[in-house]
N, C-alpha and C positions, 0 to 999 in steps of 0.2 A: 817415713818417720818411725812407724814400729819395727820395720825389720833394723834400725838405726839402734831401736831402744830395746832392743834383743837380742842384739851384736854387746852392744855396751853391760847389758845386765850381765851378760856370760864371762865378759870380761872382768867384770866385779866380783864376779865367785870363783874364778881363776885366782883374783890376789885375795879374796877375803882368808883371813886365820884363822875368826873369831867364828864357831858351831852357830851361837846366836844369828851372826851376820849372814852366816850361809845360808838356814833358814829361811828369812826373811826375802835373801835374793831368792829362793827356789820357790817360796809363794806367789812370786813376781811374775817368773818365767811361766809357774804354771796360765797363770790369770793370762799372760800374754800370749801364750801357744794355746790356748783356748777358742781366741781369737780369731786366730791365723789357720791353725789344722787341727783336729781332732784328733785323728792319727799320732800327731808328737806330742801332743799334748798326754795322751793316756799312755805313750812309752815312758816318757818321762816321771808321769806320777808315781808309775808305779815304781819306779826306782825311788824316785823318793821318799814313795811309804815304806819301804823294805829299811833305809837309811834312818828314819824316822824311829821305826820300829828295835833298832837295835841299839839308838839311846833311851825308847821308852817314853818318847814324847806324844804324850793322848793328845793332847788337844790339837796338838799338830796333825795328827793322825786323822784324826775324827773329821778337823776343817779337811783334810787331803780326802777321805773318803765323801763325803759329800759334794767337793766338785767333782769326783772322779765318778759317784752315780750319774752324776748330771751329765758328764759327757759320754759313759755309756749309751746311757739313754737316748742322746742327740745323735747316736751310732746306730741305732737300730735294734740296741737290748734291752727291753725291757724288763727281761725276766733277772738279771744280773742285778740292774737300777734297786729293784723292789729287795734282790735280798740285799744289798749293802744298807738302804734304807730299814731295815728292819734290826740290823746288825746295832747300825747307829742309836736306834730308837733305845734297846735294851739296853745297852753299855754304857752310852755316854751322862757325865751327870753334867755338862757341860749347856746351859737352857739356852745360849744362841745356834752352837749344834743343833739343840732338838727342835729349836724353832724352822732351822734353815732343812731339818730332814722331814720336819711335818709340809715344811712345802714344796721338798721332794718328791711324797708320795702325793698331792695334792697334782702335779704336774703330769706325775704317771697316769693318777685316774683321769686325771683329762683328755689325755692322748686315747685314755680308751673308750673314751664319751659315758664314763660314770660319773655324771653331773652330782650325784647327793656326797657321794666321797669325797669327789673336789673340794666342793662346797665346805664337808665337815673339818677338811684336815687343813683348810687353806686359813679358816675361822679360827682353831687352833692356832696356827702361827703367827697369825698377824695380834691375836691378845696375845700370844706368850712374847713376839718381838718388841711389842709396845710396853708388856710388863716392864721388860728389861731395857728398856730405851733403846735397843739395838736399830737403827733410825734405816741403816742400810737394808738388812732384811726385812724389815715391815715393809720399804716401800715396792723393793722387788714379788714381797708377797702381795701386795694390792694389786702391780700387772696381773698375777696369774688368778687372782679372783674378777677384775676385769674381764678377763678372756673365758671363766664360767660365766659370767651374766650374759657375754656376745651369745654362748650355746643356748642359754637360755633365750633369747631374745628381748634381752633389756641392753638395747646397745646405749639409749641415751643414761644411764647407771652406769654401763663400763666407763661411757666417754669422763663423766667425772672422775672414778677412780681411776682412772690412766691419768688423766688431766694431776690428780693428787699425788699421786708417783712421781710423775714428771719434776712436779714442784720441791718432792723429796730428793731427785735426785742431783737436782741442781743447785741446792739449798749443801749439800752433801759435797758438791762439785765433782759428782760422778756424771761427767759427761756421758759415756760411754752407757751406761745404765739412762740416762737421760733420752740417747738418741734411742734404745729398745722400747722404751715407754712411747717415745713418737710413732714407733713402728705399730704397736698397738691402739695409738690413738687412731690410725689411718685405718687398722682391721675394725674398728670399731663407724668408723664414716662408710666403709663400705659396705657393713650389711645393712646400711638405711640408705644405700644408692646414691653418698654424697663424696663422687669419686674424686671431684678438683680438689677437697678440701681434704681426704685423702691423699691424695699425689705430692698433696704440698708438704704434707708431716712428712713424708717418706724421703721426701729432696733435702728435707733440715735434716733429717738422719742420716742419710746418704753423707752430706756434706760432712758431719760429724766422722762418720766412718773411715772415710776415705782421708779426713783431715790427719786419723787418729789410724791411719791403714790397717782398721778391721777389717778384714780380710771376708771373714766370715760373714760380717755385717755387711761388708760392701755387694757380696752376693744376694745374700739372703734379700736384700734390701730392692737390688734390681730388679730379681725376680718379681718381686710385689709389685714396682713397679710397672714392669712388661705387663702385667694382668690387669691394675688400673688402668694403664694407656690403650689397653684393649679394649677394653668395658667403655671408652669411649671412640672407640675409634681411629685411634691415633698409632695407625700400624706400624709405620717406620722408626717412629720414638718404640714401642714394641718391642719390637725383632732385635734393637738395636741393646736392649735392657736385658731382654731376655738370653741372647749369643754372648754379651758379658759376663753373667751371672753363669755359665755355661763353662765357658771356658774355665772359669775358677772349681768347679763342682769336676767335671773331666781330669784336670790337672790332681785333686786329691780324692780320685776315685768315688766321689758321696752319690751312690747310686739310686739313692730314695731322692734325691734331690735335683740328679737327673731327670729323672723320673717326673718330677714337677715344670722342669723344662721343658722338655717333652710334648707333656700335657698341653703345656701353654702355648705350645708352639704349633701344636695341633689344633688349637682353637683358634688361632691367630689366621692360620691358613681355610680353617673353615669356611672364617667370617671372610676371606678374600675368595670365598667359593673356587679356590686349590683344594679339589678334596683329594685327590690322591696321594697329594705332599701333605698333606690332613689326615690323613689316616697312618699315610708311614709315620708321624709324627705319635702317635696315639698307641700303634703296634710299636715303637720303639720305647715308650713310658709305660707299657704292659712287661716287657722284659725288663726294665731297670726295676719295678717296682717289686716286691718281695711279697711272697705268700700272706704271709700274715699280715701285708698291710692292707686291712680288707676296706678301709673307708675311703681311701685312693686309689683304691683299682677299683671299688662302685662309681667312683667319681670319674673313672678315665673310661668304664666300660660304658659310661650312660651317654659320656658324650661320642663314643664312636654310635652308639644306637641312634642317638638326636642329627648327628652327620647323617645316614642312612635313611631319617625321616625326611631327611630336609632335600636330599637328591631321589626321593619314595620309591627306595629299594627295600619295599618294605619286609621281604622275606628277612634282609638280614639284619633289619631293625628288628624285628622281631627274636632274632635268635640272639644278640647282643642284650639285649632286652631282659631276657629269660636268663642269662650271665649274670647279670646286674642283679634279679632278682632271687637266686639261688644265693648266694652270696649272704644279701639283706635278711630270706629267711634262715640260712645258718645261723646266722647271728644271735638271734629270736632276741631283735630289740625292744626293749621297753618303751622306746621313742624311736618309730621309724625314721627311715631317711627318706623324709618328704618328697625330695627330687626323684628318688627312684620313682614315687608314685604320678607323681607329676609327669615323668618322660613317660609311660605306660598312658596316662591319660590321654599324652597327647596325639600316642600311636593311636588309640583306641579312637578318635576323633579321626586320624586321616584317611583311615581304614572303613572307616564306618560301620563298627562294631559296637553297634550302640549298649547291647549290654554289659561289655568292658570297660567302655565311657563312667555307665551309670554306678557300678561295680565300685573305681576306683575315685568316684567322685564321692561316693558315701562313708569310703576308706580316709580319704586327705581332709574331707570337711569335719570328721572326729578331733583332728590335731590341729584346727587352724587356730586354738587359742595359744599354741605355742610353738609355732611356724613365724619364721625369720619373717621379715617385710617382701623380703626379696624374693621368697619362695612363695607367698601369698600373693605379689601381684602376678608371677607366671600363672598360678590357680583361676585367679578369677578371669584374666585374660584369655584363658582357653575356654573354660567355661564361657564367659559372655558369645565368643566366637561359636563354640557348637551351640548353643541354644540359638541364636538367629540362624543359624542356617539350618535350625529345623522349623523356624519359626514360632517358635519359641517366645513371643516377645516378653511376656513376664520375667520368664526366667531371666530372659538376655538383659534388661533393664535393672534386676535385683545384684547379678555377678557385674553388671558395667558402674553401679553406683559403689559398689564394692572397692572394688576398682579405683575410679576416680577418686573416693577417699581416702587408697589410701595412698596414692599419688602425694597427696597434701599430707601425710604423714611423712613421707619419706620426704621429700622437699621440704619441708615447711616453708612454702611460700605462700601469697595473699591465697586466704580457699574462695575469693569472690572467682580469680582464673580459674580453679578448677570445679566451683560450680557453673562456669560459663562453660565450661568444656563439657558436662556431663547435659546441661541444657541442650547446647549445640548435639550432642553425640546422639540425646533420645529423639530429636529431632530429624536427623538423617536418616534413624530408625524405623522414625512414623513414614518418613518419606520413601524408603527403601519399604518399606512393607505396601503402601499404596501402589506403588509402581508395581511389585511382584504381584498386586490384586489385578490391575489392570492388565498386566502380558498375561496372565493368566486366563481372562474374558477376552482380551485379541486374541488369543491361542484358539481359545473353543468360537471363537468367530469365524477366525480362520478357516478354520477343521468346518466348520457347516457352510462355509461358503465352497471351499475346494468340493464336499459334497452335492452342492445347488448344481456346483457345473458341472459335475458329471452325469448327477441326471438330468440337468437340461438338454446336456448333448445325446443322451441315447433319446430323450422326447426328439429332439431334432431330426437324429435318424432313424426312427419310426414313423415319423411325421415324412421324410420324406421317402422313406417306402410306400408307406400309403398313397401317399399322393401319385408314387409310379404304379401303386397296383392301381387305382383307380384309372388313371389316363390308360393302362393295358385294358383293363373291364371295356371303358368307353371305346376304344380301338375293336375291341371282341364285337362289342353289339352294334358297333356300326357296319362293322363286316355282315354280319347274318343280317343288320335289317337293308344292307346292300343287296347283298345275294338272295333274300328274301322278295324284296319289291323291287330288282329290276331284271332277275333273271323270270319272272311265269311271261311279262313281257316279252323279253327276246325271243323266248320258244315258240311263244306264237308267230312270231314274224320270221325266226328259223324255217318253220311250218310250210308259211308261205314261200319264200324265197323257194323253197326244194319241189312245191306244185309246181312253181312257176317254171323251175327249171326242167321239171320233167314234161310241160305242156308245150315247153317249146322245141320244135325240132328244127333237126337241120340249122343249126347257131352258125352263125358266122363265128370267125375269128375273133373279131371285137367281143362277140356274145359271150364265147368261152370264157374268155381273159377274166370279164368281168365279174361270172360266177364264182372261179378260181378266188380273185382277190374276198369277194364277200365271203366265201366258206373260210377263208386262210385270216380274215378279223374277225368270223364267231369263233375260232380258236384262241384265238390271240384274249378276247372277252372272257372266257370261259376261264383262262388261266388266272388272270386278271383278279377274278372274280372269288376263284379257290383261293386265293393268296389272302384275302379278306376275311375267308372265313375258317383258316385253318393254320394259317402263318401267326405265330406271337415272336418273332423274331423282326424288330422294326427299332428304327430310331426317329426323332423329332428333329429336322432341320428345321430354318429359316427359311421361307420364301420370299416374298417382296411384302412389305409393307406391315410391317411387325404379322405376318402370316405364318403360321408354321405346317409346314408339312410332312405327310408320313412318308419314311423310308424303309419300305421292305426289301429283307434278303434275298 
């Protein structure tokens, strides 16, 4: 339908005669190639301020140089945006111009997170477009003061002034400005984590867009999309919003935009723990992304760091890390960027670096009265986590009530659920701490019983050396009191046998034999006898009748 109503407008300034008419069609075409591409959009302006300028038409001019900042700007120049804007501000005496250039520069200072500027210049335009009842620019000025409260952290303040835009613009029957108000009322549910009701503004816009083939918006729009479907979960709606929006951003080269794709798609793949297709994703929105855009490449470098936590390769968490923060200190912001500090936390806990922990805890807890919801519950979520696992329980109970709180802010649902949830939570607490009291007392039980038996078993085998030196001793003194009291006996009866045998003469055969054999057992006795009293080489058999007997070598 737009490329329909841009064929047809081109055709009308083909037949138009009337300078007036042609005008009016070339205000048309710009607003509609706006839309569509940035690129034709700013060839063509500038032809027609050059055509403008040599009938001498200011206010034509002035309105041409104020979208023509605007889509500089959505180009990636800033520095161009701010002098047309300042050009404007001098010259023109035209008070809807100056209303619509005060919330030019209001747009600039945002992109570059100087909140008091915004603030002053956007405050500016919305009294001067209201002075002037100019109904269109005050409402599009109230989105972009909406979108300073989001930085601030007053999302439920945006969500009204969006919600009052919205009503402007429909009141107006600027649809088209209608469905970008939707698109901010969804930026504004997501930084209080209420992404369904989010997704839903964004599908009414979408619809709008695509009804009205905003080209631009159709993009812009899916990308938001792909990121809400992520944040919940919803990967294949994802990939599917996000390769959309993709295809549009490729086809007219918008490489900061890419770049946003990219990112998202890097994250998309994380969370499917693809980290290699997660990082190519990441190193390809680092190339699309331009120097100067320093709050998007903190934003892409910290999640390639948090990919690297999460697979704890931590050398190069670390060194992406240190990227992220070179960067933040260039900048030398007046209001850090929380999440850098926060991912550095979280290294700083998995490392177990506790004085890095304690370091950037005392850094992030300075700014949590003006820390987004979103950036606050990652805080005290890590917190509550490193203080119990130092045991901690104070502290872990003071960041877990934190916590559940602000749960119930961001939801706002019944807080009886979420004080059931924080009862329930300090309870697991109590009970995980008793349990780590007791394995702690099994541990040292353990440890003095495994000690018990190991000295029982050396008592055992001392006990039973002893018990074999004594059965040796007894064996020793039974031998000498053997050899003692039964050898002075033998000798005497040796004694004798050897009278007898020298008193007898003349022995018969038989007589001999029989000497022979007794002299041949006092040797055999004798042997017998030394074995008892000099042999310690013996072992304990069995004999009959539970008896035991000695076995010498």
């Amino acid at each position: 339908m737009q490329s329909q109503k841009l064929n047809s407008l081109y055709k009308k300034l083909e037949k138009a005669k009337d300078f007036e008419k042609q005008v009016q069609l070339k205000h048309e075409i710009v607003e509609m190639l706006e839309k569509q591409s940035l690129d034709d959009a700013l060839l063509f302006i500038n032809e027609f301020i050059e055509e403008l300028d040599e009938h001498e038409r200011v206010n034509d001019i002035d309105t041409c140089l104020v979208r023509k900042a605007s889509i500089v700007r959505k180009l990636g120049n800033p520095v161009e945006a701010r002098s047309i804007y300042f050009g404007l501000l001098k010259g023109t005496e035209n008070l809807s111009i100056k209303a619509r250039t005060y919330m030019g520069f209001a747009v600039l200072y945002y992109s570059s997170g100087d909140r008091s500027r915004t603030l002053k210049y956007i405050n500016k335009a919305i009294e001067l477009a209201e002075k002037i009842d100019d109904r269109l620019t005050y409402a599009k000025a109230l989105n972009v003061k909406g979108a300073a409260c989001i930085t601030a952290n007053k999302n439920l303040m945006a969500y009204d002034i969006f919600s009052r835009a919205k009503n402007e613009f429909l009141k107006l029957n600027e649809l088209y400005q209608a469905a970008n108000a939707d698109v901010w009322l969804a930026s504004a549910l997501t930084e209080i984590g209420d992404y369904n009701r989010s997704i839903e503004h964004l599908t009414s816009a979408l619809e709008c867009f695509e009804k009205h083939e905003v080209l631009t918006g159709i993009a812009d729009t899916c990308n938001s999309l792909g990121l809400n479907c992520l944040r919940i979960d919803q990967f294949e709606q994802a990939k599917n919003f996000l390769l959309r929006a993709m295809e549009y951003y490729v086809h007219h080269k918008a490489k900061d935009k890419l770049a946003d794709i990219e990112s998202n798609l890097g994250l998309l793949y994380k969370k499917l723990k693809r980290y290699p297709m997660a990082l190519k994703h990441y190193h390809k929105s680092l190339e699309y992304r331009p120097e100067n855009s320093f709050y998007k490449r903190m934003y892409t470098l910290s999640n390639i760091c948090s990919l690297y936590v999460d697979i704890e390769d931590f050398e190069n968490a670390g060194k992406y890390l240190q990227l992220t923060l070179d960067i933040h200190n260039d900048l030398n912001l007046k209001d850090p960027f929380i999440s850098t500090y926060n991912l550095a936390l979280r290294l700083a806990m998995v490392t177990g670096d506790d004085g890095k922990f304690k370091f950037y805890e005392g850094k992030i807890a300075g700014y949590e009265s003006s820390m987004t919801l979103v950036t606050k519950e990652a805080f005290f979520s890590v917190c509550s986590k490193y203080y119990e696992s130092k045991n901690d329980y104070n502290k872990t109970i003071y960041y877990l009530k934190k916590f559940i709180d602000l749960q119930y802010d961001i939801r706002n649902e019944n807080r009886e659920l979420y004080e059931t949830l924080l009862s329930n939570r300090l309870e697991i607490i109590k009970y995980t701490a008793n349990l780590e009291k007791e394995e702690k007392e099994n541990v040292k039980l353990r440890e003095l019983n495994q000690d018990l038996q190991k000295v029982n078993t050396k008592l055992l085998a001392a006990q039973k050396e002893i018990i074999e030196l004594e059965r040796k001793n007894s064996v020793l003194a039974m031998g000498i009191t053997i050899n003692h009291e039964i050898r002075q006996p033998l000798m005497a009866l040796y004694g004798y046998i050897e009278m007898l045998d020298m008193n007898i003469e003349n022995k018969t055969e038989a007589q001999r034999r029989f000497f022979e054999k007794i002299y041949k057992n006092k040797e055999q006795i004798d042997v017998l006898l030394s074995k008892y009293r000099d042999n310690n080489k013996y072992t304990f058999d069995e004999y009959v009748d539970d008896i035991t007997m000695i076995q010498f070598e």
